[in-house]
C-alpha positions in Angstrom: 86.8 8.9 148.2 82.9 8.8 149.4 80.0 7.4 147.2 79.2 11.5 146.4 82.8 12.5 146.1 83.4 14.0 142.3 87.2 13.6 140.8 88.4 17.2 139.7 88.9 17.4 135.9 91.7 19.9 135.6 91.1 21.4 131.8 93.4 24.6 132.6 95.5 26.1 135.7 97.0 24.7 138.6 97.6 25.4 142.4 101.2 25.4 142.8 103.2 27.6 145.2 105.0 30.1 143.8 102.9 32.0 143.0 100.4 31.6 145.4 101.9 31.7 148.8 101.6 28.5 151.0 98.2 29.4 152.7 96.3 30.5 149.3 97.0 27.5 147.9 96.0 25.1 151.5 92.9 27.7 151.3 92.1 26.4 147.7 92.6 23.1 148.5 90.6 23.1 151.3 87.2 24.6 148.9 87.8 22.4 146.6 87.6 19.9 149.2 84.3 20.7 149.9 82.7 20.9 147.2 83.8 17.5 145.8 82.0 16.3 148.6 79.0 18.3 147.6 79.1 21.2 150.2 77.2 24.2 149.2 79.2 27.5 149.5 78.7 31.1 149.1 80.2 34.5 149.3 82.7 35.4 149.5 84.3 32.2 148.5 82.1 31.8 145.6 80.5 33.9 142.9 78.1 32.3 140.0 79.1 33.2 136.1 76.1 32.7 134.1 78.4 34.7 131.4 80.4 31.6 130.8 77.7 28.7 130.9 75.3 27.2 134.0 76.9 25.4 136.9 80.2 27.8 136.1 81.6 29.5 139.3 84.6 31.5 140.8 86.3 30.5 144.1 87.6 33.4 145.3 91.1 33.1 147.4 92.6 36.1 149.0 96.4 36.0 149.0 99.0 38.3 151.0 99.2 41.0 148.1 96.9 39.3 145.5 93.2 37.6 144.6 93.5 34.4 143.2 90.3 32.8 141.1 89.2 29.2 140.0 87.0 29.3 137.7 84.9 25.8 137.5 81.6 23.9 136.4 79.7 21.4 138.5 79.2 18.6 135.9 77.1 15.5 137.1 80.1 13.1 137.4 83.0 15.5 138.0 83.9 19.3 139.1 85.8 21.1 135.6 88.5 23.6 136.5 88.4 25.6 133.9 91.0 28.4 134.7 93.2 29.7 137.2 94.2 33.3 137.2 95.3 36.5 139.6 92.4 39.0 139.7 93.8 42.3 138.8 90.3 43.9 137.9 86.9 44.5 139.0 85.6 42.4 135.9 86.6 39.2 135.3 88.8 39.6 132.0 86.7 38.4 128.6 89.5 36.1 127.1 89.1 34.1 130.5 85.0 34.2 130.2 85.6 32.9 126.2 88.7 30.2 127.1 86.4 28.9 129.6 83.3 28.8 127.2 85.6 27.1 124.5 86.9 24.4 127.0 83.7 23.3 128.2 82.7 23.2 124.6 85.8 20.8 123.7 85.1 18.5 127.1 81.7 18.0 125.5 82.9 16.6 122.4 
């Protein structure tokens, strides 16, 4: 790893295929990639959520049949993966928004 590079901090979720078919999960690896090595992205691969703290985001990845998140926080010496779920609705669902909130709150401690 680089000098800028930031270790991912997996608190919940993984990237495993099944269930995500073989090019969602390169797709995720691949933005996850980039912004350990501090690459700024946008729509539509990312979408801020102020609702679960600052620095909290959603990588969006676009499957064959399904949408794919990863929720995660930009902490100064690591990225947080906070959840990994299958979109089924326009709104994020709130027991992801409060897991989230409470695993950022027990990483603190």
């Amino acid at each position: 790893m680089k000098n800028a590079d930031k270790p991912l901090a997996w608190l919940h979720g993984e990237i495993r295929t099944p269930p995500m078919s073989s090019s969602a999960r390169i797709e995720a690896g691949y933005l996850l990639r980039l912004l350990q090595t501090g690459e700024k992205l946008s729509l539509p691969h990312l979408r801020p959520m102020p609702k679960i703290g600052t620095r909290c985001h959603e990588l969006r990845i676009v499957d064959e049949n399904k949408t794919w998140r990863i929720v995660y926080r930009i902490d100064l010496d690591a990225i947080l993966i906070l959840e990994v779920f299958e979109k089924k609705t326009q709104q994020t669902p709130q027991q992801v928004i409060e897991n989230c909130k409470r695993r950022i709150a027990m990483y603190k401690k």
